[in-house]
N, C-alpha and C positions, 0 to 999 in steps of 0.2 A: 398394664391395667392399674388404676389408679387404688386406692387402700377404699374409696368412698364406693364405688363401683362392685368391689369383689365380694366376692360373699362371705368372707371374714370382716370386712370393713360395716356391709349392712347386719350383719350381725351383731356386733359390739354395738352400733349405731341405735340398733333398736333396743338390745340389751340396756344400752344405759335410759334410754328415752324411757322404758319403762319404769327404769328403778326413779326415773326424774318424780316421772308421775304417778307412781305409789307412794314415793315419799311426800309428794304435795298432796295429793288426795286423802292419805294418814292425817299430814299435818291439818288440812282444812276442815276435814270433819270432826279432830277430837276438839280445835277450836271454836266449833258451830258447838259441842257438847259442852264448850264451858260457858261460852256465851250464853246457850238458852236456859240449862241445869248447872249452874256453876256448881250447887251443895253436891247434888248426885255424881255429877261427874269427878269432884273431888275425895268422895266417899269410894269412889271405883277405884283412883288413882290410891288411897288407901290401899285397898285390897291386894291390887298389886304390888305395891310393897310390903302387907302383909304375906300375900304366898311365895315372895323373894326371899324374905328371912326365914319363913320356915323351910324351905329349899336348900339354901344358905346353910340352915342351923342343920340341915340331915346331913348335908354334904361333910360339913367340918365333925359333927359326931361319928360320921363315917370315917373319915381319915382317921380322928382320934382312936377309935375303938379297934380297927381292922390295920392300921397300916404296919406292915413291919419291918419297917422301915424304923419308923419315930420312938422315941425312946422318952421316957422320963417324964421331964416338963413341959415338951412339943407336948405329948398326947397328952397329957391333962389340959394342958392350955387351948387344942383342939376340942377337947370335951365339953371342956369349960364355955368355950364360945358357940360353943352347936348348940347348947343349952340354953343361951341367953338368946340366942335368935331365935333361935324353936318361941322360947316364952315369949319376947319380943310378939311374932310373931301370932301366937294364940291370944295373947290380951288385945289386939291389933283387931282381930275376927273377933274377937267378945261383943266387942260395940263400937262399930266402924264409925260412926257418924262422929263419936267422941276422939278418937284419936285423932278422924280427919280435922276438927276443930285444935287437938294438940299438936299437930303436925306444922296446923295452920300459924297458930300463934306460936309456935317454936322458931317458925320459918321469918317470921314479922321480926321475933326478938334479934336472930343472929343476922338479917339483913342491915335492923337498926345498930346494931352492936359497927356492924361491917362501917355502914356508910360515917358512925362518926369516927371509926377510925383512919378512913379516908380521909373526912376533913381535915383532923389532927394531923395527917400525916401533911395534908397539900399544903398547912398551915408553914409547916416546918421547913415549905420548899422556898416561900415566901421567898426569901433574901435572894436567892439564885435565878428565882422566875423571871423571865421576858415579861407577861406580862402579867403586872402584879397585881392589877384590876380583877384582873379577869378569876386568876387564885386564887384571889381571897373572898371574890364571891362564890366560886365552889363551894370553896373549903365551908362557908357561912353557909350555904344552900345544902350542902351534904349532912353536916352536923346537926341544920335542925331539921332535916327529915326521918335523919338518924333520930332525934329523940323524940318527934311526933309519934312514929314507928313504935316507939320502947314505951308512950305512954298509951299507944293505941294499938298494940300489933293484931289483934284480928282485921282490924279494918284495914292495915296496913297490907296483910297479906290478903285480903279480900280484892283491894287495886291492882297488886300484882299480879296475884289470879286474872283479874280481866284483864290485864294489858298481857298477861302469856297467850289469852284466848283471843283479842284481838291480833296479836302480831302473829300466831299459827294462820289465822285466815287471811291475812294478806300474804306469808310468806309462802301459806300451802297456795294461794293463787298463782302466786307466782314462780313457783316450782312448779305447776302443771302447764304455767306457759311455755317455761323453758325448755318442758318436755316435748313441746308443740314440737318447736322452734329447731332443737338441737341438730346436729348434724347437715343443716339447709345451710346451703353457700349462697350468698347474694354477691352479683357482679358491679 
């Protein structure tokens, strides 16, 4: 009896076909939420990294204070970081909208920061590249969206945002075809 056949075989089989298609159907919906509420839905995503750090910041207050294990500078330095998430945290929930807007242009800066050092670096590759055309237009195309990004970064992270909301809705489409799909033998 064949592995596709037996009933550990349709079992895995459906097991994964499901998790194919929850994870696309996750993905496609939170990216219909950025698409139509991009502000709200990234006010949500806020939040959930607001109640991670406070999570977060109980957890390591809890090791610090209770473990007896840790000794000295561990458990202060556990204290110490349960503390800053916790706060983290609470200013996070004070006013969601603002954070998400700080999050947002935090995320603009350190993308812009990233892509000219990208360029800088593909610059560097120059001499060794195959093809040097093609390098150094990177390198030229990364660095100044690098710094479009650093003189723009809400808007920068506003584009980003829709292309994460567009590419969850094509990829969560296509994780639910997959799910169709998986485990079918074609002769």
């Amino acid at each position: 009896m064949s592995t596709e056949t037996s009933p550990l075989g349709r079992f895995a089989t459906n097991g994964i076909r499901t998790a194919l298609g929850l994870s696309g159907l996750i993905g496609l919906i939170v990216g219909i939420l950025i698409l139509i509420w991009p502000g709200k839905t990234a006010v949500v995503m806020t939040a959930i990294i607001a109640i991670y750090a406070v999570v977060g910041g109980l957890v390591y207050l809890g090791l610090g204070i209770f473990s007896k294990t840790m000794r000295g500078w561990a458990r202060i330095g556990h204290i110490i970081l349960g503390a800053i998430y916790v706060a983290a945290g609470v200013i996070a929930f004070a006013n969601l909208t603002r954070t998400a807007v700080f999050l947002a242009a935090f995320l603009g800066i350190l993308v812009g920061i990233m892509w000219i050092v990208e360029g800088v670096v593909a610059l560097t590759t120059l001499a060794g590249a195959r093809s040097k055309g093609w390098t150094a237009f990177f390198a030229i195309l990364s660095i100044a969206a690098g710094i479009v990004l650093l003189l723009s970064p809400l808007w920068g992270a506003v584009v980003l945002w829709w292309l994460l909301g567009i590419s969850l809705v094509v990829l969560g489409i296509l994780q639910i075809a997959r799910a169709f799909s998986f485990g079918t033998t074609t002769a």
